[in-house]
C-alpha positions in Angstrom: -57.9 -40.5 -86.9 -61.7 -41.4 -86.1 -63.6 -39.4 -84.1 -67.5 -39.5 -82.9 -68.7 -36.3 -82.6 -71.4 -35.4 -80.1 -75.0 -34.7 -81.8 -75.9 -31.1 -80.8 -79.6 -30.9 -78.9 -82.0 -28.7 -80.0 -84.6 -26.8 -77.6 -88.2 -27.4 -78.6 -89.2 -24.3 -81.1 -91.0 -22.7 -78.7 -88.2 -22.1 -76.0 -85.8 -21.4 -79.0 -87.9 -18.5 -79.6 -87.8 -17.1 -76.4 -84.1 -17.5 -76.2 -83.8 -15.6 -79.7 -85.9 -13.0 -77.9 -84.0 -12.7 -74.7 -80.6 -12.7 -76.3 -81.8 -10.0 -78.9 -83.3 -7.6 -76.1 -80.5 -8.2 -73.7 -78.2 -5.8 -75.5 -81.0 -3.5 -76.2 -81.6 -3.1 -72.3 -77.9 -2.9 -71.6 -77.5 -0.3 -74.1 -80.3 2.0 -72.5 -79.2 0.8 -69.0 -75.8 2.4 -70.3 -77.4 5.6 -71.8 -79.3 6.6 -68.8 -76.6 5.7 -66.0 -73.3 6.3 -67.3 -71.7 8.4 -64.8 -68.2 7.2 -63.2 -68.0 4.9 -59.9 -65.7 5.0 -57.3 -65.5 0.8 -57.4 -63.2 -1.1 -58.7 -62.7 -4.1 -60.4 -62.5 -6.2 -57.4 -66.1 -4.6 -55.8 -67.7 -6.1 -59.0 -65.8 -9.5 -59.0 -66.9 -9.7 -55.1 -70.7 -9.0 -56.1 -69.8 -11.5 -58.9 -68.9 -14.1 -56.7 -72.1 -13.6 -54.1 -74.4 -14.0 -57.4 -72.7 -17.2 -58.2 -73.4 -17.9 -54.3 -76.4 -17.5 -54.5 -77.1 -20.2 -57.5 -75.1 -22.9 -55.5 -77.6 -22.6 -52.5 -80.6 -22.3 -54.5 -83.6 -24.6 -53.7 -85.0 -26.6 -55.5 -89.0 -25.7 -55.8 -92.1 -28.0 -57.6 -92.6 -28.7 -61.3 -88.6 -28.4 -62.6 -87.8 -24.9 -61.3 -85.8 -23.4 -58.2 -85.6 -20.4 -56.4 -82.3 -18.7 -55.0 -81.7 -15.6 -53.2 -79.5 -14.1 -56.2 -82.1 -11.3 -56.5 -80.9 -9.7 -53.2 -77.5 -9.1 -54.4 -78.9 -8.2 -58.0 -81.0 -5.4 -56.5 -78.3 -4.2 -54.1 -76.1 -4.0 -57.1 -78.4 -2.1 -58.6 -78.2 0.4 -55.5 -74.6 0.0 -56.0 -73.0 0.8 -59.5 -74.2 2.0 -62.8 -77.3 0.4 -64.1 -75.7 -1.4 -66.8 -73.5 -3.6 -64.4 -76.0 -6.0 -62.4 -77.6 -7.5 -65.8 -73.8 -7.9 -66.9 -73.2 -9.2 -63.5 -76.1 -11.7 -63.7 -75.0 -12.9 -67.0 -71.5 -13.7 -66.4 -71.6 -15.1 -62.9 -74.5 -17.3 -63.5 -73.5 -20.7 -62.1 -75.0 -24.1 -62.7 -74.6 -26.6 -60.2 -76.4 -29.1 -62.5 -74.1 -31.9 -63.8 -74.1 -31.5 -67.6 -75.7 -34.6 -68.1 -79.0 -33.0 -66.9 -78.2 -29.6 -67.6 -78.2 -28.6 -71.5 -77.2 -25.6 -73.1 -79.9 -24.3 -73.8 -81.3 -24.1 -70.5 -77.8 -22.2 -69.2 -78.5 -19.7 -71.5 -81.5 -19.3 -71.1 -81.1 -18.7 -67.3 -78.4 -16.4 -67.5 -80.3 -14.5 -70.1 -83.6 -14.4 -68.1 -82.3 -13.4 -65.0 -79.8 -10.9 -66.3 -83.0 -9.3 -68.4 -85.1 -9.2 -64.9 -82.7 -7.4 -63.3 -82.1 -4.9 -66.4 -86.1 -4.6 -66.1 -85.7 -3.6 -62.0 -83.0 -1.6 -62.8 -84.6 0.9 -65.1 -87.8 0.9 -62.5 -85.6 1.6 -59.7 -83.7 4.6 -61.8 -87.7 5.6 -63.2 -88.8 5.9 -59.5 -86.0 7.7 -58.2 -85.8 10.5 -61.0 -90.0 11.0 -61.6 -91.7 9.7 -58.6 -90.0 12.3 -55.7 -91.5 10.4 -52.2 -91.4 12.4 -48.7 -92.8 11.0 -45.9 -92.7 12.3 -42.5 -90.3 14.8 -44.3 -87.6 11.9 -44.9 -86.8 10.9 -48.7 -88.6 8.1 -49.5 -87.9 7.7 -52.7 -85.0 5.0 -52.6 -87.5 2.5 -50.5 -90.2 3.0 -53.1 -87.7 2.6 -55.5 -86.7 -0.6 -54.1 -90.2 -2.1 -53.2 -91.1 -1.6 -56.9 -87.9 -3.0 -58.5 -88.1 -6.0 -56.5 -92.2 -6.2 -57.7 -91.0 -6.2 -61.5 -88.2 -8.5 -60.6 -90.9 -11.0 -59.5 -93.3 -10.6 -62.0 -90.6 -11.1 -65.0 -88.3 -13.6 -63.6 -91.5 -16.0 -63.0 -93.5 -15.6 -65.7 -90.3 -16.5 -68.4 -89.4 -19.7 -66.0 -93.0 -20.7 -66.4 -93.1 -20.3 -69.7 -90.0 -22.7 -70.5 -91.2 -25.0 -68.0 -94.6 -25.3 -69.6 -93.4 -25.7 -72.8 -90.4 -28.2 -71.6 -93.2 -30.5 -70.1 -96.7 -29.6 -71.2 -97.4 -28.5 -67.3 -100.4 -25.9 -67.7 -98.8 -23.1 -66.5 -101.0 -21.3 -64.0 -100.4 -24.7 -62.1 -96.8 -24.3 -62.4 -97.2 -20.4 -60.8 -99.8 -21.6 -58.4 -97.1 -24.2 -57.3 -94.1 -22.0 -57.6 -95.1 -18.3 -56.8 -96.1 -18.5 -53.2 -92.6 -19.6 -52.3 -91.0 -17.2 -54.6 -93.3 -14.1 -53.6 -92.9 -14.8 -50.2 -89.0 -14.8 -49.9 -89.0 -11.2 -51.9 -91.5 -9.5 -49.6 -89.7 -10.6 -46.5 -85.8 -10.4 -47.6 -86.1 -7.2 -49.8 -85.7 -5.0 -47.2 -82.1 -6.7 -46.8 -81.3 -5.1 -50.0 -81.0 -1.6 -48.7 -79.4 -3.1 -45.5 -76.7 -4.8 -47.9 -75.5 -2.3 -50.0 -75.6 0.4 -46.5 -73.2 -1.8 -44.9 -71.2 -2.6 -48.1 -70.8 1.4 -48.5 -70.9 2.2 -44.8 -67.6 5.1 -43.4 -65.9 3.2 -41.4 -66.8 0.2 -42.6 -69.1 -1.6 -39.9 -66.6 -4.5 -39.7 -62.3 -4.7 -40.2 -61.8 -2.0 -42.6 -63.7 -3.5 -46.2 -67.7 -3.1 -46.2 -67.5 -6.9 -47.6 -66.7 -8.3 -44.2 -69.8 -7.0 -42.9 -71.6 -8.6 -46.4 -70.2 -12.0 -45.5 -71.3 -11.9 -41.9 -74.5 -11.4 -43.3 -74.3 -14.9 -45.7 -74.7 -17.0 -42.2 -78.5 -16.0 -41.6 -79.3 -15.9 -45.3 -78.1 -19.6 -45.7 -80.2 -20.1 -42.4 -83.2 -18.9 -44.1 -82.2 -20.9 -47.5 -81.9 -24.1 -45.3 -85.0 -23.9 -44.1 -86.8 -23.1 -47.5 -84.7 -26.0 -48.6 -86.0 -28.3 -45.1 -90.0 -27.3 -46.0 -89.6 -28.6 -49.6 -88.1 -31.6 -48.4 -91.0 -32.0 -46.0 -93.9 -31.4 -48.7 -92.5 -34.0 -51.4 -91.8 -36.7 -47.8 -95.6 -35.7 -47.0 -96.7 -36.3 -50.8 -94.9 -39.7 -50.6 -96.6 -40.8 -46.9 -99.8 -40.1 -49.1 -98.9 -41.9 -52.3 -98.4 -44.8 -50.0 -101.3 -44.9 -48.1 -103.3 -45.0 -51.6 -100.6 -48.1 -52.9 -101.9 -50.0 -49.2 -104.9 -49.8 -51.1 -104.2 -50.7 -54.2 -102.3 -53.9 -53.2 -105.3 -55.3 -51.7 -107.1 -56.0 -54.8 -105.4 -56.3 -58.5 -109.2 -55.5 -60.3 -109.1 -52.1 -59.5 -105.0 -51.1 -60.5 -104.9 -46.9 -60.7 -108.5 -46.5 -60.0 -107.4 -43.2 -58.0 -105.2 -42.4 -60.8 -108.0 -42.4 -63.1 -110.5 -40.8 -60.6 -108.1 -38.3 -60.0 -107.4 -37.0 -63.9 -111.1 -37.3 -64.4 -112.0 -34.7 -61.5 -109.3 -33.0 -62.0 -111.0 -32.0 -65.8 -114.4 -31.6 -64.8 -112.6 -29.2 -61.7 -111.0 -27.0 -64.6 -114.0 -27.3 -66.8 -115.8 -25.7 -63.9 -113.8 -22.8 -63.5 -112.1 -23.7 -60.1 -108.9 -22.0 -59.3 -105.2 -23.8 -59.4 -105.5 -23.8 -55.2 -108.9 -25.8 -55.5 -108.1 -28.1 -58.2 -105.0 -28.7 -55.9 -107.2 -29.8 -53.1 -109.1 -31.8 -55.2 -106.5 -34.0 -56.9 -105.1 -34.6 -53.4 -108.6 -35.9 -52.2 -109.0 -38.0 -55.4 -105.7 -39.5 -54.7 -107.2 -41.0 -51.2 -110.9 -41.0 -51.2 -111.3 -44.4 -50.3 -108.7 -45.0 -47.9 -110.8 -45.6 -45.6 -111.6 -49.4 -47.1 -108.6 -50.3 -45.1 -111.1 -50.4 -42.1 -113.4 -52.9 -44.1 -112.5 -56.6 -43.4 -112.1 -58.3 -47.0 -114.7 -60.8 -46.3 -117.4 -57.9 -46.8 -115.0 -55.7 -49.4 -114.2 -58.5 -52.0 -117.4 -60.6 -51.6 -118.2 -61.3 -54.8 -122.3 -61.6 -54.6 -124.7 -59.1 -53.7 -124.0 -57.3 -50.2 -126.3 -58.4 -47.5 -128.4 -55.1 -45.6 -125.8 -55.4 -42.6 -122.7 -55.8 -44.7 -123.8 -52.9 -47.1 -124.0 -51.0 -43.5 -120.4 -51.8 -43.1 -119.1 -51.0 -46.5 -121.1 -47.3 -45.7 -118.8 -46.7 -42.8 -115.6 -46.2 -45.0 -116.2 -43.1 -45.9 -116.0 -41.9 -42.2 -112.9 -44.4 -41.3 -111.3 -42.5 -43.5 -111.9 -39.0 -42.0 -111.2 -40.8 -38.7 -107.7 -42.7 -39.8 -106.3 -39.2 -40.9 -107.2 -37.0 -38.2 -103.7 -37.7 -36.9 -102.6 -35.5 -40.0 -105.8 -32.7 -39.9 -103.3 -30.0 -40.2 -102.0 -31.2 -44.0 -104.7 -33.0 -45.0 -108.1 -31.5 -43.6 -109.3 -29.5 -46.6 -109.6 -33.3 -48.1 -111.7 -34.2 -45.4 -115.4 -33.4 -47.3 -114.2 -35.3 -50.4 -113.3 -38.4 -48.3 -116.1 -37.9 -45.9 -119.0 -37.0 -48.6 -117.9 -38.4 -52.5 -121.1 -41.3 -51.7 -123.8 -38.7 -51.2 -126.3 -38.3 -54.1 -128.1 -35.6 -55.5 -131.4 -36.5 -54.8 -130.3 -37.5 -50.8 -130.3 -41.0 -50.7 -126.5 -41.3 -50.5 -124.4 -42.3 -47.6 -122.7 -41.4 -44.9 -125.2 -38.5 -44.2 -128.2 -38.5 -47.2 -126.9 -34.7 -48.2 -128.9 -34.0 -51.3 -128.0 -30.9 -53.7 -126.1 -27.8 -52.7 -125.6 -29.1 -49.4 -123.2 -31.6 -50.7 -119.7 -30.2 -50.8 -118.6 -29.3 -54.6 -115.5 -31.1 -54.6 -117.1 -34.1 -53.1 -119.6 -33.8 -56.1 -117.1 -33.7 -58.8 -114.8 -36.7 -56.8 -118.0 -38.6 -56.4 -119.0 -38.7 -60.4 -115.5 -39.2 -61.4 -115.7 -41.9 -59.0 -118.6 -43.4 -60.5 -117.6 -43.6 -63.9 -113.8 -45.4 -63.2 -116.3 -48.2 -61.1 -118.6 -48.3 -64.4 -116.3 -48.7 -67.1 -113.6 -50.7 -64.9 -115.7 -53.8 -64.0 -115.3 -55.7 -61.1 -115.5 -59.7 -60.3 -118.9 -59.4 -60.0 -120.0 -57.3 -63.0 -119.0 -56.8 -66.1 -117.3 -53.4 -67.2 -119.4 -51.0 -69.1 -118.6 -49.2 -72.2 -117.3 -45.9 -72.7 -120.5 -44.9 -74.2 -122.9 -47.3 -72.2 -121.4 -45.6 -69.0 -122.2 -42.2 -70.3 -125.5 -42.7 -70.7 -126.2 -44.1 -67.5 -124.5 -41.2 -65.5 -126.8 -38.9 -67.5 -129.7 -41.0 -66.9 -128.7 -40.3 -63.2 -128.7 -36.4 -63.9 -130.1 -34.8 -61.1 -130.9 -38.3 -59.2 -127.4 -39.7 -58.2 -125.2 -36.6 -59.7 -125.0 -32.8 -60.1 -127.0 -32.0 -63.6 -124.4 -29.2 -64.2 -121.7 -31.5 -63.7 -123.0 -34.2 -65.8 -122.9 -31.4 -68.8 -119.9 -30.3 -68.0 -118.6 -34.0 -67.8 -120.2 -35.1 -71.4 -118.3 -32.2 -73.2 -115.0 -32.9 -71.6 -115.9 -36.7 -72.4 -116.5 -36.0 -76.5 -113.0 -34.5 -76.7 -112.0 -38.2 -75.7 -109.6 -37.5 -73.1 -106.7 -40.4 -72.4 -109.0 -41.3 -69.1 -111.9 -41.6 -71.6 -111.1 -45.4 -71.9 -110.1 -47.5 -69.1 -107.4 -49.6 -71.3 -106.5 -46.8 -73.2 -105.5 -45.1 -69.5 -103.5 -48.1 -68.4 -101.5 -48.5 -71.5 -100.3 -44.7 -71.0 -99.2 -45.4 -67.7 -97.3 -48.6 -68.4 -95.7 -46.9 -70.9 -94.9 -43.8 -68.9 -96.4 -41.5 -71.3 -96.4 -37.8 -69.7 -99.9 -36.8 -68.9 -101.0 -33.4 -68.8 -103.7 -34.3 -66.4 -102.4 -34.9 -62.6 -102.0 -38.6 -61.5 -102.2 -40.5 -58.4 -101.4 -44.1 -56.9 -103.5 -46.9 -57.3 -106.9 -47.3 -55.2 -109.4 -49.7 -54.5 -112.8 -49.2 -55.1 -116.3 -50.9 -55.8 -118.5 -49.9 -57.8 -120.3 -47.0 -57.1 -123.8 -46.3 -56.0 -126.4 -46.9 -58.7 -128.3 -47.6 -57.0 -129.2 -47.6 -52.9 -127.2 -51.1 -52.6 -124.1 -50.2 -54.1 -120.9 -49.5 -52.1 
C-alpha cells in the first residue's frame, strides 16, 4: 500500500521558542499552584466539567479583534474558577477546554498549543496574585474585608498584562506587525471589557455557591441565566468590529474613486502613506498619532473629486484662475466628509492643510512654521516626494537622489528643516518606498510590508514652487 503522508509545519523559531518556554513553565506554575492550595473541595467532578464547558463557551463566541488576534470573555470564568477551587484547577481548566473554532485549514498546531498554553499560564499567573493578596495584603474598608475585591481587581490586572503581551508577541513575529501597533490596536478593546466585566467575577462564583441556590436547586442555573447578557455584550463587541473594518472599507473606496480617475498616479496614497507613516515613527509620535496619520495619508486628496478634469489633467502649465481652482481641493475635501466628522475629524488638518509651506506661501491659508499642523507637515513632504519621483504627463519623474536633493534645498522654504533630517536618514536606509518602481513591484507581487498601506490616489505634483498644485 502507498500512502502520502502529510509534511509536518514548523512555527517560525521565534514562536517555537516561546512555545518551548510556555510548555516548560506550565508545569512549574501548576506544581506551586498545587503546593500552595492543596486543601480538599467540596466539588465534584461534574462542577469542574461545567466550568469546563463555559471556558470552551467562551472561545466559540469570541471576537474577532484587528491584526490576527481575538478577544473572548473566557477570563470571567477563569477568574471565578479561581474563586472557586484549588488554584491548580483553572490553568488545568484552561488547558484542556481550550476550543478552536478555526477550521484546521487555517488553524495549525502550533497556534492551538500555543493558546491553550498561554492562556492556561495567565490564569496560573492570576491565580497565585489572587492567593498572594489574600494571605499578605489583609484590606478593611469601612470595617468590611476587602481583601477578596482587591484580590480580584489585581488578578484580573496580571491577567491582562500577560495574556496580551504573549499574543503580541506571536502575532508580531507571525507577521512582522511592529508590535506596539498591534497593542495599540488590540488593548483598548481588551482592557476595556476586563475593567467593566470583572466585577461579574465575584457575582459569578456568589451565585454559583449561593444556599439555596438563587435559581431551581443547582447554582449553575443561575450561571446560565447569566450567559444571555454576556452574549449581549459579546454581540455588540462583535457588531463595533464589524462596523470599524465596513468604515475602513467606505474609506478605501473613496481613495480607489480617486485613483480610477487617472492611471499616472496608481498607489500614490499607498506610497504617501508608508512614507509618513516612517518619518511619523522617526519623530517619536505615539501608535494613536501614527494611526491618525496613515488614515489622513490614505485620503488627503479626496477632495480632487471636486476638480473638473479639464483643470486636473491639463497637461500644460495651469492658468492663474485654474491654479485657483486646483487650491480649493484641499477644503472640498474637509467639506465632502463633514457628513462623517465624528470618525474621520482628527484627519481633517492633514486633508485641510498638507499644501501649506514653511515659509507661508502655501495654500489653502499661507500657515508658515509651527502654525502648521504636524501631521499635515509630515503628510505634506511625503506628499511631495511620491509627486517628485512619480512623474506626471507633463514632467518627467525625478530620481531617487535628484528628488532628495531638491526637498532639502526646500529645507525651511517649502518643508519642516527637522523633518527634512529626519526624512534623509530614514531615506539612506533605502526603505521599499525609497523607489517608486521598486514600491509597485512589491505590491503587485503582494509582498507583506511592514510599513502601513493604503488605496490608490490621485495627485499632481506638489508645490515647488507657488504654481504647483
Amino acid at each position: 500500500m502507498i500512502s502520502v503522508t502529510k509534511r509536518i509545519e514548523l512555527p517560525p523559531k521565534p514562536i517555537l521558542f516561546i512555545i518551548v518556554i510556555l510548555f516548560i513553565l506550565f508545569p512549574m506554575l501548576e506544581y506551586i499552584l498545587y503546593v500552595i492550595d492543596k486543601q480538599p473541595t467540596p466539588f465534584s467532578l461534574w462542577d469542574y466539567l461545567f466550568w469546563g464547558l463555559l471556558i470552551s463557551w467562551a472561545q466559540i463566541t469570541r471576537v474577532r479583534l484587528p491584526f490576527f488576534a481575538s478577544f473572548s470573555h473566557i477570563f470571567i470564568f477563569l477568574l471565578a474558577a479561581i474563586i472557586l477551587f484549588p488554584l491548580w484547577v483553572p490553568p488545568l481548566l484552561a488547558a484542556l477546554f481550550f476550543f478552536n473554532r478555526s477550521s484546521a485549514n487555517t488553524y495549525t498546531w502550533y497556534k492551538d498549543i500555543f493558546n491553550r498554553l498561554q492562556t492556561a499560564i495567565t490564569v496560573a499567573g492570576a491565580a497565585l496574585v489572587y492567593w498572594a493578596v489574600i494571605t499578605y495584603v489583609p484590606v478593611e474598608i469601612a470595617g468590611s474585608n476587602a481583601s477578596q475585591a482587591i484580590a480580584l481587581a489585581a488578578a484580573s490586572a496580571v491577567s491582562f498584562v500577560i495574556n496580551i503581551t504573549l499574543v503580541s508577541l506571536v502575532v508580531h513575529f507571525s507577521t512582522g506587525l511592529p508590535i506596539r501597533d498591534i497593542w495599540f490596536h488590540n488593548y483598548g478593546w481588551v482592557l476595556a471589557s476586563y475593567l467593566i466585566m470583572s466585577p461579574v467575577v465575584l457575582l459569578l462564583a456568589r451565585m454559583y455557591t449561593s444556599t439555596p441556590p438563587l435559581l431551581g436547586n443547582w447554582g449553575g442555573w443561575s450561571v446560565i441565566l447569566f450567559l444571555i447578557p454576556l452574549y449581549y455584550a459579546r454581540f455588540h463587541w462583535d457588531e463595533v468590529v464589524k462596523l470599524r473594518e465596513a468604515f475602513n472599507k467606505t474609506v478605501d473606496l473613496l481613495s480607489n474613486t480617486i485613483d480610477a480617475k487617472d492611471s499616472h498616479t496608481f498607489l500614490h496614497s499607498e506610497r504617501v502613506t508608508a512614507i509618513a507613516s516612517a518619518l511619523a515613527r522617526a519623530y517619536g509620535l505615539d501608535a494613536a498619532q501614527i494611526n491618525t496619520i496613515e488614515k489622513g495619508s490614505r485620503i488627503h486628496d479626496i477632495g480632487k473629486i471636486g476638480i473638473p478634469d479639464a483643470v486636473l489633467f491639463k497637461p500644460g502649465s495651469l492658468t492663474e484662475e485654474e491654479y485657483n481652482i486646483i487650491k480649493k481641493h484641499p477644503e472640498y475635501g474637509v467639506r465632502l466628509l463633514e457628513p462623517a466628522s465624528d470618525y474621520l475629524s482628527e484627519t481633517f488638518d492633514i486633508i485641510k492643510y498638507h499644501h501649506e509651506r514653511w515659509d507661508g506661501r502655501g495654500y489653502p491659508e499661507g500657515l508658515a512654521g509651527q502654525e502648521i499642523p504636524l501631521w499635515a507637515r509630515i503628510v505634506g513632504l511625503a506628499d511631495a516626494y511620491e509627486a517628485m519621483t512619480a512623474g506626471r504627463p507633463y514632467q518627467k519623474a525625478k530620481t531617487p537622489e535628484d528628488a532628495l536633493r531638491e526637498i532639502e534645498d526646500l529645507a525651511g522654504i517649502q518643508f519642516d528643516p527637522k523633518l527634512v533630517r529626519l526624512f534623509r536618514e530614514i531615506w539612506e536606509t533605502n526603505p521599499a518606498w525609497r523607489d517608486r518602481e521598486v514600491f509597485l513591484r512589491l505590491y503587485s507581487s503582494k509582498v507583506p510590508s511592514l510599513e502601513s498601506s493604503s488605496p490608490p490616489s490621485l495627485e499632481r505634483e506638489p508645490e515647488t514652487s507657488q504654481k504647483s498644485s
